[in-house]
N, C-alpha and C positions, 0 to 999 in steps of 0.2 A: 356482583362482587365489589369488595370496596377494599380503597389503601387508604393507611396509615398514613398523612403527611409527616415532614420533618417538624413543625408544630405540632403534633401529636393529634389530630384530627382527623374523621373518617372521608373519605370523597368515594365518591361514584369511579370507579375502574372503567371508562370507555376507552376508547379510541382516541380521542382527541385529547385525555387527560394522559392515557398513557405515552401519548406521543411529548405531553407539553413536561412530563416528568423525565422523561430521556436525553430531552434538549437540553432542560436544565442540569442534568448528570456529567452529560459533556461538556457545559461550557464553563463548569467549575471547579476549581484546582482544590477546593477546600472539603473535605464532607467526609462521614463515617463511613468505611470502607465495607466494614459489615451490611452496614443498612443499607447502604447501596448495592451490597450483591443480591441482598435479601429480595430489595424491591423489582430489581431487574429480572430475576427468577421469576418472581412473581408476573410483570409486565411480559417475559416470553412464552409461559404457559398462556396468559390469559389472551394475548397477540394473537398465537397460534390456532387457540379456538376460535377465535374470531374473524380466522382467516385476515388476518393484517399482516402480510408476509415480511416487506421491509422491517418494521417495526419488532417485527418476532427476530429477523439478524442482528436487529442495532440493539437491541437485549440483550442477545446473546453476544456481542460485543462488549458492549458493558459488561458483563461478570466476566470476562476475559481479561478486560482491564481492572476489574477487583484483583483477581487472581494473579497478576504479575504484582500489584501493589503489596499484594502479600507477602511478596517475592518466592511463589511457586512458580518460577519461570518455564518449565517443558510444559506443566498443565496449560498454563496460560497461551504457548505458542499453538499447540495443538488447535485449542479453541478459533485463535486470528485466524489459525489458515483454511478450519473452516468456515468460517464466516468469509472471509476473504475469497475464496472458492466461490462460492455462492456470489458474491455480488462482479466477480469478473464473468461468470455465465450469466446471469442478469442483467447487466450492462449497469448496475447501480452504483454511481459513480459517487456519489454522498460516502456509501457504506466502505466504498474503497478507500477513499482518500482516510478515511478515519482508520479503519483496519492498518495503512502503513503508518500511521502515525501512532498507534500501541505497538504494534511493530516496531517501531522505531524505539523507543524509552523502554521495550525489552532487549534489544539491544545493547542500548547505552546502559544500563542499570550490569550490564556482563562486562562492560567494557570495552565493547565492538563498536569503535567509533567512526570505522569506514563505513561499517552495516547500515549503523545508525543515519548518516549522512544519505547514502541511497536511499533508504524507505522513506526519509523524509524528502526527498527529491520526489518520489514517486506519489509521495502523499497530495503537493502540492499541483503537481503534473495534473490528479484524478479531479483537482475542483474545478465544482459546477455552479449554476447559479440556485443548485438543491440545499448546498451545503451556506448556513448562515454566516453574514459577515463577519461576526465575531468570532466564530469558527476558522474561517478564511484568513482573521490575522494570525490567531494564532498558531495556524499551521505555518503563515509566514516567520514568525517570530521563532517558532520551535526550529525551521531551514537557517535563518539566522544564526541562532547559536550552535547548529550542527555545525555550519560551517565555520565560525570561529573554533570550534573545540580540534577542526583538522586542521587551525592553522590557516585558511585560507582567509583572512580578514576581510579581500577587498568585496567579496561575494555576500560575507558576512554584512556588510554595513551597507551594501545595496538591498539586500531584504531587511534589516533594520528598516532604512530610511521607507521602504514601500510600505511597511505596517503603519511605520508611525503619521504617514502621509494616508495611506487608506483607514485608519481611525480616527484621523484628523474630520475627513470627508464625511466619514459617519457619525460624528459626536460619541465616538466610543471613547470614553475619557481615562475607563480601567483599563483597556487593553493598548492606547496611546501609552503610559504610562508603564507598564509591559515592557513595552517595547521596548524605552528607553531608558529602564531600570536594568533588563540582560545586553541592552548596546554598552550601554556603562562599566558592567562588571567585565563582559567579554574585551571589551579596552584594556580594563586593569590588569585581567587575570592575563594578556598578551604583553603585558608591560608598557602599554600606551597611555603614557600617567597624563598629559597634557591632554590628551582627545578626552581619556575618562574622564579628567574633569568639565571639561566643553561640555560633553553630552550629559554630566548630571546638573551644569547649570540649567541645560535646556529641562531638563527631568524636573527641575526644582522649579521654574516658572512655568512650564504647564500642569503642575501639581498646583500653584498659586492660581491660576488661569481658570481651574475646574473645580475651586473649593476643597481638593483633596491633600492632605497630607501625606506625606512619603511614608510608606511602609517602614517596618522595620529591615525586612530585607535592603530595598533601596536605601535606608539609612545609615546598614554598616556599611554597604560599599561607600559612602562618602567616607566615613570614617577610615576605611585603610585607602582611600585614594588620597585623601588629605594628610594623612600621618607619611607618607610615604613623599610626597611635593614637600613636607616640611613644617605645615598649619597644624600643630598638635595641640593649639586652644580648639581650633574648628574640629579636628578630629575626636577630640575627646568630649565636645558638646554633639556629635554627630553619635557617640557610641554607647553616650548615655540617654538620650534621644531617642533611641532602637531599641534599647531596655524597655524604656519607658513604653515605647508603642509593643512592643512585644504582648509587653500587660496590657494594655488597653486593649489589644485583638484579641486575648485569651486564648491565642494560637495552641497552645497547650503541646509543642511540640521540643521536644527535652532534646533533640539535637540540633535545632534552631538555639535554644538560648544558651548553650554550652559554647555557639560560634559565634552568639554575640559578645558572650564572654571573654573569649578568646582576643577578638579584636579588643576589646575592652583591656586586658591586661599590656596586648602589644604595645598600645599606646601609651598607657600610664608606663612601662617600662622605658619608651623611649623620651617620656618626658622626666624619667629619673624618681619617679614617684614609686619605688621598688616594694617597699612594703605595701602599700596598694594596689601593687599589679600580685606579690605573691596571696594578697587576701582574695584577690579575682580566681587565682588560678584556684586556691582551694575547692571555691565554689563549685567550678566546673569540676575536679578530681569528683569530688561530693555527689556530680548528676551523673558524673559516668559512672563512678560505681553504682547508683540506682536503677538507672536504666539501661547497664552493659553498652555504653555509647564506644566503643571501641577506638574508633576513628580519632574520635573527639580524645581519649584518654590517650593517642600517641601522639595529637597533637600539643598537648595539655603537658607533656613530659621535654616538647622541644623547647616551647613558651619558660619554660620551669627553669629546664639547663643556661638559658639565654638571662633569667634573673639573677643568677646565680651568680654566671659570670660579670654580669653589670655591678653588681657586689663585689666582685673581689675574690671571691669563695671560689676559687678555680677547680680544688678538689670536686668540691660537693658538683659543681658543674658538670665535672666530665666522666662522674661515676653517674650524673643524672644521664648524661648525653648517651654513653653506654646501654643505661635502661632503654633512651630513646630507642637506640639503632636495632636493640633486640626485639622491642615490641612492635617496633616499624619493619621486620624481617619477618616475625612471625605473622602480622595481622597481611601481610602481602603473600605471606604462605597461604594461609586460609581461603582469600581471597581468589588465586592461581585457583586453589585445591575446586573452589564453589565454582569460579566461573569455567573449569573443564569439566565439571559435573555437568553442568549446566548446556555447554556447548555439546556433549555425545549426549543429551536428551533432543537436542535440538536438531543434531544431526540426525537421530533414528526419527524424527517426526519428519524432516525433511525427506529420509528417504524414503517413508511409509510413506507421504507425499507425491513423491517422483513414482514409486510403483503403483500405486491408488492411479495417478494420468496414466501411465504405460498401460496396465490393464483397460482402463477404461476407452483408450484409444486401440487397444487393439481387439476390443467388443465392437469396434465401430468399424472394423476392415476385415476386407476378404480376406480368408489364409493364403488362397492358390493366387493371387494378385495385387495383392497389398493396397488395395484400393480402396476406397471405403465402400461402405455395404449399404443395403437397405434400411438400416436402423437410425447412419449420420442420415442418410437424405433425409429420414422422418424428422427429425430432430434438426436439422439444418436449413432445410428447402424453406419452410415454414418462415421462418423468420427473416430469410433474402424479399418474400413475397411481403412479406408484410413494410420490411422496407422501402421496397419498389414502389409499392402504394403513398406509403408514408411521402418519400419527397424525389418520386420519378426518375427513382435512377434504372438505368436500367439490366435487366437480367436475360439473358436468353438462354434457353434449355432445349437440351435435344439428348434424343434416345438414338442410342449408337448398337446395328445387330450383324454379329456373323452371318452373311451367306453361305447357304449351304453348312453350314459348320456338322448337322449330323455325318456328313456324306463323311467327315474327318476322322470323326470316329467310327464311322462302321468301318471305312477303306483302310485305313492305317490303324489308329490305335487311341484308346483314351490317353494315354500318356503324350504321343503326337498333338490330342486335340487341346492336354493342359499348355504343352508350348506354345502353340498359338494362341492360348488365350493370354499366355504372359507376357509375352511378344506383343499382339495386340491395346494390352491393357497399359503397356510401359511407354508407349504412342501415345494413347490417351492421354495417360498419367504426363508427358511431357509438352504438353497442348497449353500454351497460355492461356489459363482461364482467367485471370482479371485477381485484383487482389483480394475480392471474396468469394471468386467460386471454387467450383472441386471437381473433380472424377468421381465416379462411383462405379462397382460391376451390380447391376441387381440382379442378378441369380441368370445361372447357364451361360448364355453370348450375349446377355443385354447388360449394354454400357451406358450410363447417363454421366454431360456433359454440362455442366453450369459455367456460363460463363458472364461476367460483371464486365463494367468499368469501358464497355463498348457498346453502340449500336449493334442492331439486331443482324443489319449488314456487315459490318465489322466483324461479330462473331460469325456469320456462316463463311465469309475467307475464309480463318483462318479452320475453318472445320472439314470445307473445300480441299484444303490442304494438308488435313490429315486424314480425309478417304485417299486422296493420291499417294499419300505416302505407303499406307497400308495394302494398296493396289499395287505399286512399286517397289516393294520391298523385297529380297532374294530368298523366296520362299523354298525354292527349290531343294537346298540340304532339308528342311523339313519335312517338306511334305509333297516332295516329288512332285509331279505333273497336277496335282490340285491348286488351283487358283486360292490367293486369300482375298475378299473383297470384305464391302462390310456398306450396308446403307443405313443412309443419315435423316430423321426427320425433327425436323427446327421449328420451332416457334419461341415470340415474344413475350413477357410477361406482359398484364397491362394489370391495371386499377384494379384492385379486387377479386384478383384473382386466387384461387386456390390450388392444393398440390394435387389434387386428385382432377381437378381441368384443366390445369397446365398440363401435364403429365399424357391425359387422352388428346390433346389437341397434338402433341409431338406424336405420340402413337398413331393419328389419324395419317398425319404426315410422314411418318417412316411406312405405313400400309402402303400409302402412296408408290414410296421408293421403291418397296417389293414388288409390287402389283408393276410396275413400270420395266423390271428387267434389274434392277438391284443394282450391286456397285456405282447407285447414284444418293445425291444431297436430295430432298426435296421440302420445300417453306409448306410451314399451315398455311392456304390461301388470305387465310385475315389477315394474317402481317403485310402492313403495308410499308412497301419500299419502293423509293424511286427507282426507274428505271433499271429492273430486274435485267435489261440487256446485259448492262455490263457483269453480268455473273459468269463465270466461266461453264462451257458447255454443260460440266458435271450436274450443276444445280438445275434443280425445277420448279 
C-alpha cells in the first residue's frame, strides 16, 4: 500500500511512515482539513491491519479532530470519547493527553470556557515522556491561554513563562515564539497594555535571535497593543507589516485578513486618516460578503459607525450603530441557537457514554451480591500480576468459602442461604483491599479477595479479621442455631506468576483450611514470612 504525500509523491505505507505522518498532523496548526482526514482513514485501516494498535487510535483521533474542524461537533465528540475510552483502559497516556486536548478546542469552539479549561488541565496532567517536546509545549501554551480566557492571569503567565523556558531548552524557536505571541495578545485582550508590550518586546528579539520574523498574527497584536499606548506611527507600520506577511504566508485564510483589516482601519481611524480607514473598511464589507464572514461583517459595521462619527456624520453613525446592535443580536441568536444544538448532542453522547460504563460494569458483578464476578477477575487479575512482576509491588490473593453453606440451604431455605451470602459478601466487600484490589464472588460460596498496597502479612490481619468477624456476627435472626464460618487460603504473588497458579496455590491453601476443621486462615507454605508466631491463633 502506498500514500500520497502533501508534495504529491507516492511512499511506501509502513508503520514507521505512518507513525512519522501522524506526528507531523499533530504538531501542525496549518494543513488541508480534507486531506488530512482522507489520510488518517487511510493510516487507521492500514494500522489496524497491521496490527499497530496505538497508531490505529491516534488515527482515529486525527479524523475526530478533522471532524470538529469542520465544525460537526456531536460527530466529533463521539469519536474522542471513543478513542479516549481506549486509551484510559490501556493506560496510553500519549493518546490521552492528546484526546483532552481536541476535547478541549471542542469545547471552546461552543463556548464552554470552564470545559475548556478542565480538559486542558487534564491534557497536561496525562503527559509522559511518550508524548514529544513540542507536543508538551504546546499543550503548555494551549493551558496557558485557557487560563487567561477564565480570567485567571496569574496561572496563565506561569504556563506561558514554562513554555517559553521549556522551548528555550530545546531550541524550539516556533513554539518559543508561540508562546510569546498568545502571552502577548492574552495581556491585551485582559487590558494589560504595559505587560503586552514588555512581552512583545521579548517576542520581537527572540524573533531577531532565531532569524524569524513575526508572523502576521503576532504583528497585528503589536499593532492594536501600540495604537491603544498611543504609537500610531508604530501601530500602523505594525498593521501594514501583517498585510504584507499575510501575503507572503499565503495563509489563504479570508477571516484572518478581514481582522487584519480591521485593525488596519482602527488605527488609520485614530490617526484621523477617515477616508482611508473607510476604504479599509470596504475591503473587509467586500470579503465578508464573499465568504459569509459573519463575525467579521458585525465587526465591520462597529468600525464603520465609529468613522462616521469621527466625521461628524452623527446621523449616518447611529443609523449604522443600529444596524450594528441588530446584526450583533442576531449573529449571538444563532450562535445561542448552534451552541444548544450542539450542547443536547453532546449531552445524549455523554449519557450514551454514562450507560455504555453502567452496563458494562454491571456485566462485570454478581446480581445476588454486587460484587464483581468472574469475568472482572479475568480481565483485572491479569494485569495486577503483570505489574507485580513489572516493579515488585506487592499483591496478595486469597480465596474465601462458606462452611457448610449446603447444610443452609437444605435446613432452612435458598432464600435464607441468598442472605447469607449478602451478608457475607458486604464483609468482604468492606475489607480494605489496597487502592488496586477488589472483591469478587466466583460462583456459589467462593469469594476471592485481592489485596495491594500491603505485605503479604499485612494482608492476612486484616483477612484474620474478617474470618472473626464473619464468625462473630449475630447470625442468629438468620439462620437460627447454624454457625456462619467461612475458611481462608492466602498466598503471595511473586515474579511471573500467572492467574491460573496464583489462583491453585490459594486453592491448595484454603483445601488446607477445610481439611484442618474450617473457620480457620491457612498461608501456601511458600510464602515466606517472619516469624509466623506472631499470627493470631486463627492463622496456619
Amino acid at each position: 500500500m502506498v500514500m500520497m504525500t502533501r508534495a504529491g509523491t507516492e511512499v511506501p505505507l509502513d508503520a514507521a511512515r505512518m507513525t512519522q505522518v501522524v506526528d507531523e498532523y499533530e504538531d501542525l496548526a496549518d494543513f488541508d482539513v480534507a486531506e488530512a482526514q482522507a489520510t488518517a482513514l487511510m493510516i487507521e485501516r492500514a494500522a489496524d491491519e497491521a496490527g499497530e494498535t496505538e497508531l490505529r487510535w491516534r488515527a482515529r483521533l486525527l479524523q475526530a479532530d478533522m471532524v470538529e474542524r469542520r465544525g460537526e461537533l456531536a460527530s466529533a465528540a463521539k469519536m474522542i470519547v471513543e478513542v479516549l475510552e481506549w486509551a484510559q483502559v490501556s493506560g496510553c497516556m500519549r493518546v490521552q493527553s492528546r484526546s483532552h486536548r481536541v476535547l478541549a478546542r471542542l469545547y471552546h469552539a461552543m463556548g464552554d470556557l470552564a470545559a475548556n479549561l478542565e480538559h486542558m488541565i487534564q491534557c497536561v496532567d496525562a503527559l509522559d515522556a511518550t508524548t514529544p517536546v513540542s507536543g508538551r509545549i504546546a499543550c503548555l501554551i494551549k493551558l496557558a491561554d485557557a487560563y487567561a480566557e477564565t480570567g485567571s492571569m496569574p496561572s496563565a503567565r506561569d504556563r506561558y513563562e514554562q513554555a517559553i523556558l521549556t522551548a528555550a531548552e530545546h531550541g524550539n524557536a516556533r513554539r518559543q515564539l508561540m508562546a510569546l505571541n498568545n502571552y502577548a495578545y492574552a495581556e491585551y485582550d485582559r487590558g494589560n497594555l504595559p505587560m503586552a508590550r514588555r512581552v512583545l518586546e521579548r517576542l520581537r528579539a527572540a524573533g531577531e535571535e532565531h532569524g524569524r520574523p513575526l508572523d502576521f498574527s503576532a504583528l497585528d497584536t503589536v499593532a492594536r497593543v501600540e495604537a491603544l499606548l498611543g504609537d500610531l506611527d508604530a501601530a500602523e507600520r505594525a498593521a501594514r507589516a501583517a498585510l504584507r506577511a499575510y501575503l507572503d504566508e499565503n495563509a489563504q485564510e479570508a477571516d484572518a485578513e478581514a481582522d487584519l483589516l480591521l485593525t488596519l482601519a482602527f488605527v488609520q481611524r485614530l490617526r484621523g486618516e477617515l477616508y482611508d480607514a473607510q476604504q479599509t473598511i470596504d475591503r473587509v464589507q467586500a470579503l465578508c460578503g464573499r465568504h459569509a464572514l459573519r463575525f467579521n461583517e458585525v465587526q465591520a459595521l462597529f468600525e464603520q459607525a465609529e468613522i462616521q462619527a469621527a466625521a461628524g456624520d452623527f446621523a449616518r453613525a447611529y443609523a449604522t450603530m443600529h444596524r450594528f446592535h441588530t446584526a450583533e443580536k442576531r449573529l449571538q441568536s444563532a450562535q445561542r441557537e448552534a451552541q444548544a444544538r450542539n450542547r443536547q448532542a453532546l449531552f445524549e453522547v455523554d449519557e450514551a457514554r454514562r450507560q455504555a460504563e453502567w452496563f458494562r460494569d454491571q456485566a462485570r458483578r454478581d446480581p445476588l451480591t454486587g460484587l464483581h464476578n468472574r469475568r472482572y477477575v479475568d480481565e483485572r487479575l491479569p494485569a495486577l500480576l503483570e505489574k507485580a512482576t513489572g516493579d515488585g509491588s506487592p499483591v496478595t490473593v486469597a480465596l474465601i468459602d462458606l462452611d457448610h453453606f449446603k447444610r443452609v440451604n437444605d435446613t432452612l431455605s435458598h432464600e435464607t442461604g441468598d442472605r447469607v451470602l449478602t451478608d457475607v459478601a458486604a464483609m468482604i466487600g468492606r475489607t480494605d483491599a489496597g487502592p488496586a484490589g477488589f472483591a469478587a464472588r466466583l460462583g456459589g460460596e467462593e469469594f476471592l479477595l485481592v489485596v495491594t498496597g500491603v505485605d503479604v502479612a499485612g494482608a492476612a490481619l486484616r483477612m484474620e479479621d474478617l474470618r472473626q468477624a464473619i464468625s462473630g456476627h449475630p447470625w442468629e435472626p438468620v439462620t437460627g442455631e447454624l454457625p456462619v464460618t467461612v475458611s481462608i487460603g492466602v498466598t503471595a504473588v511473586t515474579a511471573g506468576d500467572t492467574q491460573s497458579g496464583v489462583l491453585a496455590r490459594a486453592d491448595e491453601a484454603l483445601y488446607e483450611a477445610k481439611s484442618g476443621g474450617r473457620d480457620r486462615l491457612c498461608l501456601d507454605p511458600r510464602v515466606q514470612i517472619a516469624e509466623r508466631r506472631r499470627f493470631r491463633d486463627g492463622i496456619r
